[in-house]
Legacy VTK file of the C-alpha trace (Angstrom):
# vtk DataFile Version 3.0
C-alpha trace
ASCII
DATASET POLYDATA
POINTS 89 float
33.427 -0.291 6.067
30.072 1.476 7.339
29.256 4.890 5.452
28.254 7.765 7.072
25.118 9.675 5.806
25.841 13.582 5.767
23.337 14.955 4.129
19.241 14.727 3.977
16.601 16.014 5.186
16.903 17.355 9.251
13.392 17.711 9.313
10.286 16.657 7.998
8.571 17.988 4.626
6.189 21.133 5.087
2.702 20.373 3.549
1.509 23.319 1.521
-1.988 21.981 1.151
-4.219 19.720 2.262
-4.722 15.816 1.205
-6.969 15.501 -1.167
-8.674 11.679 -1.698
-7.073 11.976 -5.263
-3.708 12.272 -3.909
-1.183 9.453 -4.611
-0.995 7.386 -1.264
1.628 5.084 -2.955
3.290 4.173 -6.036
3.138 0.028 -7.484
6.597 -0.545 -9.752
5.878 -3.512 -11.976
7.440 -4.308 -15.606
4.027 -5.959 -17.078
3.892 -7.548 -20.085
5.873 -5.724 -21.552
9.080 -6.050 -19.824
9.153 -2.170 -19.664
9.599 -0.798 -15.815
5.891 1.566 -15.038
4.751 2.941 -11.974
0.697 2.682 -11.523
-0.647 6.089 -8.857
-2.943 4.736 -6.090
-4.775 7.536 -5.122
-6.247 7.935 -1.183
-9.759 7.321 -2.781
-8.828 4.660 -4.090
-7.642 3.265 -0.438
-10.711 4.381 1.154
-12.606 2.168 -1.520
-10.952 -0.570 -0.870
-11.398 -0.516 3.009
-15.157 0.066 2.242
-14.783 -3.336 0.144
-12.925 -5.293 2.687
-15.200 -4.111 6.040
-18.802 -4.625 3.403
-18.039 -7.050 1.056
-14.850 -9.357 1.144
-14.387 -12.540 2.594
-11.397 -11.518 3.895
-13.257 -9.931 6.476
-14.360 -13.006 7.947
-12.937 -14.465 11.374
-12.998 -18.260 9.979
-9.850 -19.708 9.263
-10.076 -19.711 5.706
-9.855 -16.173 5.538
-6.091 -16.229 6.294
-3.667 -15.767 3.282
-0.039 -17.173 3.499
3.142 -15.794 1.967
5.861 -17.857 1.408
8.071 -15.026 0.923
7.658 -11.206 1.556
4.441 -10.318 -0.829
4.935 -7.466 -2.908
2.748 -3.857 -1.663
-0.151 -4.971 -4.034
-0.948 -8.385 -2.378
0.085 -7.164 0.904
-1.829 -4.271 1.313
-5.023 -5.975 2.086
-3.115 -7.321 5.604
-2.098 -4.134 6.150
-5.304 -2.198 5.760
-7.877 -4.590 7.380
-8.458 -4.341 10.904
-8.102 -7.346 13.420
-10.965 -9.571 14.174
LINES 1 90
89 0 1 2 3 4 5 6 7 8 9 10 11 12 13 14 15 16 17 18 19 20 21 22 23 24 25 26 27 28 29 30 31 32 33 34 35 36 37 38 39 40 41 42 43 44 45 46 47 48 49 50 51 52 53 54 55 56 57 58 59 60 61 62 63 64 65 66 67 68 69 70 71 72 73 74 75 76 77 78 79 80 81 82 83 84 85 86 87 88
């Protein structure tokens, strides 16, 4: 039987302030090693490094075929997020 959703948010959040580059962009869930569920903050900044990294520095940015990474199943955010961020050749 399908449920209904009845209540939530109509609208979108109101920003108060502005973004600032050490702002949490996104959250990474991972248990470690020590089997304990913790959430690691990845600030903007730390985005904006990383896109630095990958247009400057990486071979990822590279058009040759061996710059392609394979998943054989959904990745999780942390391996993905290069794909997501880097631009198209």
């Amino acid at each position: 039987m399908a449920a209904r959703v009845t209540q939530g948010e109509s609208t979108a959040p109101v920003l108060t302030r502005a973004l600032t580059p050490a702002d949490t962009a996104y959250v990474i869930f991972t248990s470690g090693t020590t089997g304990r569920p913790k959430g690691v903050m990845i600030s903007h900044h730390a985005i904006i490094n990383l896109i630095t990294w990958l247009l400057t520095r990486s071979p990822l940015h590279s058009t040759s075929p061996s710059s392609l990474l394979s998943h054989p199943s959904a990745p999780p955010l942390h391996h993905s997020i290069h794909s997501i961020l880097r631009p198209p050749p």
